[in-house]
Legacy VTK file of the C-alpha trace (Angstrom):
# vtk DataFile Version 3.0
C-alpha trace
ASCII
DATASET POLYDATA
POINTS 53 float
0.000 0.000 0.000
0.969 3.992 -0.646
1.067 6.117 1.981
-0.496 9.445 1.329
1.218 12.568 0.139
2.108 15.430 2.487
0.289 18.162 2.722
1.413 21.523 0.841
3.869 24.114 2.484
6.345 24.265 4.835
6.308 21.489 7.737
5.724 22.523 11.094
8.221 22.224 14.326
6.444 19.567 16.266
4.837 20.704 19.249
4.255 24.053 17.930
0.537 25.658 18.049
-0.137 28.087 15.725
-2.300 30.692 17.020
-3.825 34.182 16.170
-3.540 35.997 19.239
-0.526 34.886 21.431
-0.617 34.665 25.187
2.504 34.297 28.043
1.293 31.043 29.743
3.880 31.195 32.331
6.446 33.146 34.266
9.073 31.656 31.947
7.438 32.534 28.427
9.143 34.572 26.424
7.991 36.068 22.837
10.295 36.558 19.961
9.998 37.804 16.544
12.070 35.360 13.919
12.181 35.769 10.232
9.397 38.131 10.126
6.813 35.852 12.485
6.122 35.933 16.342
6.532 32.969 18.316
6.335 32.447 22.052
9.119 30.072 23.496
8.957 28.661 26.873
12.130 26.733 28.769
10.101 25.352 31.240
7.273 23.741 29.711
8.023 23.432 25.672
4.259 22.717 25.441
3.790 26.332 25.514
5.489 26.983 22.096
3.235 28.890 20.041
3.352 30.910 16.614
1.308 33.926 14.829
-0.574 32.713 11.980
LINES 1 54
53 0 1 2 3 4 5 6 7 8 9 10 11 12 13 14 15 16 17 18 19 20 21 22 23 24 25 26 27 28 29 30 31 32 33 34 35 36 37 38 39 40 41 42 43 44 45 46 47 48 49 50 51 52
């Protein structure tokens, strides 16, 4: 059997939620504007990774 094509675009980091508003869910989130996006990092708790889309 074939396994199904990817879908289009770029991949995603896993465990990254991509979000339109983006919200500090701990002390120890931090935002950060890369390549032209905004992402929230977190050292703690890498759950709370998020990006602006």
């Amino acid at each position: 059997l074939l396994a199904a094509p990817p879908p289009p675009g770029p991949p995603l980091p896993a465990g990254l939620k991509t979000k339109t508003v983006l919200k500090r869910r701990c002390k120890d989130c931090y935002i950060v504007r890369r390549r032209g996006r905004v992402y929230v990092c977190c050292k703690s708790n890498p759950r709370h990774k998020q990006r602006k889309g």
